[in-house]
Phi, psi and omega in degrees: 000154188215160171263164159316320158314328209258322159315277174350301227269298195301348177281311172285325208265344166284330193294316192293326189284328190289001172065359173314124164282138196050042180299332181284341182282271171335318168302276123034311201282314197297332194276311184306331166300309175286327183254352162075011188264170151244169182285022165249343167319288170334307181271327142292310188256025162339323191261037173302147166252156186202137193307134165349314170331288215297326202280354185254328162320315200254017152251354158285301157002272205299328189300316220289328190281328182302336204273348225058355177310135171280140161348265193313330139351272154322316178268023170062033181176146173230172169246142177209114174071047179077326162219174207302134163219150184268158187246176162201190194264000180281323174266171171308161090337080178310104176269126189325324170328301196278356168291345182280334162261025112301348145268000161319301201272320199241036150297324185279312177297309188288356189274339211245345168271333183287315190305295183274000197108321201189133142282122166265115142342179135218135175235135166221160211042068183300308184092238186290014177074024230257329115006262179302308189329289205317307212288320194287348188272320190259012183214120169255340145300005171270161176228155186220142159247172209210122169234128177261103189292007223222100166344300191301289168322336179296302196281336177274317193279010191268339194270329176281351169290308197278317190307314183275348183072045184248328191320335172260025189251359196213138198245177192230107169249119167316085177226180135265116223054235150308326168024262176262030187253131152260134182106200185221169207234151163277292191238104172277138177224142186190122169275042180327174189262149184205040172240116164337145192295303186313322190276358165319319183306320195288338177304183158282150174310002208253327174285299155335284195289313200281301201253173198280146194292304199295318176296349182236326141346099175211050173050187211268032134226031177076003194245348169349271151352289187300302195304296167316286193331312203288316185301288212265005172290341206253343147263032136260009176242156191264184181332156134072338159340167241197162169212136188217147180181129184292155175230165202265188185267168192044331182333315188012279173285350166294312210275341173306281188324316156283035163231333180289339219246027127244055162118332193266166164237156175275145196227018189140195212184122165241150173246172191264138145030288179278007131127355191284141163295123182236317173272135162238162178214132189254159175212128172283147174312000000 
């Protein structure tokens, strides 16, 4: 039997000999996961004890993160905009950054449902669905379709719709972009992948290694993605309709310019955490 305490202890001090950043954290996160505990456990109850089982789970854990594999990786499951979604190796990691285009969107999703009744949605390269999942747990008169080119992915964000209870409000579609998409939309929304093709080599490992290369790719100047969205939106939105889409840092003025220059206006901005502009939200002129 090891106690809580002794977990905590033996978790930070490995992830730390491993040179890991925020090693304490990370530690924190495996145990608490793996142990079903919280930090107020810790602090009342250190001497919980826990079965051999648990202590050989947070030593595969500690190799696979010493090994670089990311934290949230290792448990299978992030939290993003309050809730849990599994992950897989077809998908991203949903990162707090993309939360800013949700908050971006869903003021606009609640403005187009008091008016109409319903927002329809379009998400494209949902991954882990993670994007529609946030707007539909928090406007429950919006519906969302959600598209993926990548099967796996398909199928991780079909399992985090039913675990939240969402599944009948969001559809799954196979496209590439547009594609396969039918019908017309309130609001398109889409986090393309959008770091030039040369800086991949260059990312962090844990990025690099981890998350899938087609989800981060957005050719050689990172701006591809925005050109399609931009080409091919507008015969998918219905009136008064919307275009929203996360950007890399500095994009800004770039990604304005391919959407002004089918058509669009820029019509707001959220920044991210780090003050970077990250969500733009278009209205065609």
């Amino acid at each position: 039997m090891t106690t809580l305490a002794a977990l905590h202890r033996i978790a930070r001090a490995a992830l730390a000999e491993a040179g890991i950043a925020d090693a304490a954290l990370d530690a924190r996160i495996l145990v608490e996961e793996l142990t079903g505990t919280t930090r107020t456990d810790l602090l009342a109850r250190p001497e919980m004890e826990f079965a051999a089982e648990i202590t050989e789970k947070l030593a595969t854990a500690l190799e696979r993160r010493t090994a670089g594999e990311p934290v949230h990786r290792i448990l299978g499951a992030r939290e993003f905009y309050g809730l849990r979604l599994s992950l897989s190796p077809d998908t991203l990691e949903p990162r707090p950054d993309t939360e800013a285009l949700v908050d971006l969107a869903l003021p606009f999703v609640t403005s187009v449902c008091v008016e109409r009744g319903v927002c329809r949605v379009l998400d494209l390269g949902t991954g882990t669905g993670a994007i529609p999942l946030a707007i539909l747990s928090a406007e429950p008169r919006a519906i969302a379709v959600a598209t993926d080119i990548a099967p796996g992915a398909l199928e991780t964000a079909k399992a985090n719709a039913k675990a939240l209870g969402l599944s009948e409000r969001v559809e799954f579609v196979l496209s590439d972009w547009f594609g396969g998409v039918e019908g017309t939309f309130d609001l398109i929304v889409s986090n393309p992948p959008y770091i030039p093709s040369a800086e991949i080599a260059s990312l962090a490992a844990e990025v690099r290694s981890f998350d899938p290369l087609r989800a981060l790719d957005g050719g050689a100047d990172g701006l591809g993605p925005y050109r399609i969205i931009a080409r091919d939106a507008g015969g998918h939105l219905a009136p008064g309709g919307a275009v929203m889409v996360e950007i890399g840092a500095g994009q800004g003025p770039d990604v304005a310019g391919i959407f002004a220059e089918r058509g669009f206006r820029q019509a707001g901005s959220r920044r991210d955490l780090g003050g970077h502009e990250r969500a733009l939200f278009f209205l065609r002129q």
